[in-house]
C-alpha positions, -999 to 999 in steps of 0.1 A, spaced: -726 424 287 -755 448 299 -782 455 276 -775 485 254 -791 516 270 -798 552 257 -767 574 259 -765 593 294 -760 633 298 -729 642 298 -710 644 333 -688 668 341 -648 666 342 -651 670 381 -681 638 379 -656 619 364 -628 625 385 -652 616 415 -661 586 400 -626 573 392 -618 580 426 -641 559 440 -636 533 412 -600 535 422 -606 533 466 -628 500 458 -604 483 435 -576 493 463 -600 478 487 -609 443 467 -571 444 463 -561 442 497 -583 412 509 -568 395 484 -591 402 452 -586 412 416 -616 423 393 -628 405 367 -625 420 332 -661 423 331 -660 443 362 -631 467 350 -650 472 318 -684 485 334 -662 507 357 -644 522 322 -682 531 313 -695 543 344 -665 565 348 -668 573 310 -707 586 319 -716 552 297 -739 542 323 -747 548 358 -739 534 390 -778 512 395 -770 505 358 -735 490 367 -745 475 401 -775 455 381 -754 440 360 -727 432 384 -757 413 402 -769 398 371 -736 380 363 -723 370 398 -759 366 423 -760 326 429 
């Protein structure tokens, strides 16, 4: 899991929403070449949509776990 970071402000309903849509258009997208996210994935999504952390947070530790 990602290193535990200071809590972020808190976003707005209409952040969220824009985030959960764009969650939502890449999982459609990994889904139809075929894909399915890991449960590591889904669980940093919950968080950045949740305001937990942000998107360089989540991308870092997307790269972290899956660079060769």
């Amino acid at each position: 899991m990602t290193k535990a970071q200071p809590p972020q402000e808190q976003i707005s309903d209409a952040e969220r929403e824009r985030r959960k849509e764009a969650v939502d258009y890449a999982r459609g997208s990994v889904r139809l070449e075929g894909g399915v996210l890991s449960e590591f994935a889904e669980d940093l999504n919950r968080r950045y949509i949740n305001g937990e952390i942000t998107r360089e947070e989540k991308t870092a530790a997307l790269l972290a776990r899956y660079k060769p």
